[in-house]
N, C-alpha and C positions, 0 to 999 in steps of 0.2 A: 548669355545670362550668367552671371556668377554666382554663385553658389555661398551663402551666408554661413559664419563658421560660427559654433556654437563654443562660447568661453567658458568657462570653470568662475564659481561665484568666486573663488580664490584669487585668479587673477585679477578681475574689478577691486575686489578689497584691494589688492597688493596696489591696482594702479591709484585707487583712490589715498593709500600711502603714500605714495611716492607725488602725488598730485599736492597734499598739504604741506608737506614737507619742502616741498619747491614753492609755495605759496608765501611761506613761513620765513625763508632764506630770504625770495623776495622783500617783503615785510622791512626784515630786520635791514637787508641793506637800505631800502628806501628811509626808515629812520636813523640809519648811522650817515646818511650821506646829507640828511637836514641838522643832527647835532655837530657835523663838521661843517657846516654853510654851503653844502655843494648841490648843483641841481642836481633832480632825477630826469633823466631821457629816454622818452620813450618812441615810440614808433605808430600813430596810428593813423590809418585810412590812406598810407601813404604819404603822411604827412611827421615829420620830426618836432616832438613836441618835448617845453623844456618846463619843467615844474620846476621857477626858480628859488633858493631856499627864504624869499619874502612869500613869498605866494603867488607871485605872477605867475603865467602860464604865456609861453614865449612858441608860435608855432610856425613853422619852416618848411616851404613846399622842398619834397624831395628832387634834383635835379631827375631829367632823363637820363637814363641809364647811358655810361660813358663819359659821364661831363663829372668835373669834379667838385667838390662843395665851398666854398670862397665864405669866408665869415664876414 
């Protein structure tokens, strides 16, 4: 059984910092990569997903691991 470690309310704040902060960076690239016409690419369920700067949403099953990706 492991034994549950008790954190410091300090550390939560500090993570929840550093959590908007990376959300925020996020953010801003997603909109500098649409004021430049470029997708965003993300990765979900397994699956490569391309948010193109029309709107479409372009989604790409991920190969088995070792095979490589062919456009």
């Amino acid at each position: 059984m492991k034994q549950k470690i008790q954190l410091k309310v300090e550390t939560y704040e500090k993570a929840l910092e550093y959590q908007r902060i990376g959300n925020r960076a996020a953010y801003q690239a997603q909109e500098e990569n649409r004021r430049f016409g470029l997708p965003n690419i993300y990765s979900r369920n397994g699956k490569i997903v391309y948010e193109m700067p029309n709107g479409d949403i372009i989604v790409k099953e991920t190969p088995p691991s070792g095979e490589n990706i062919k456009s």
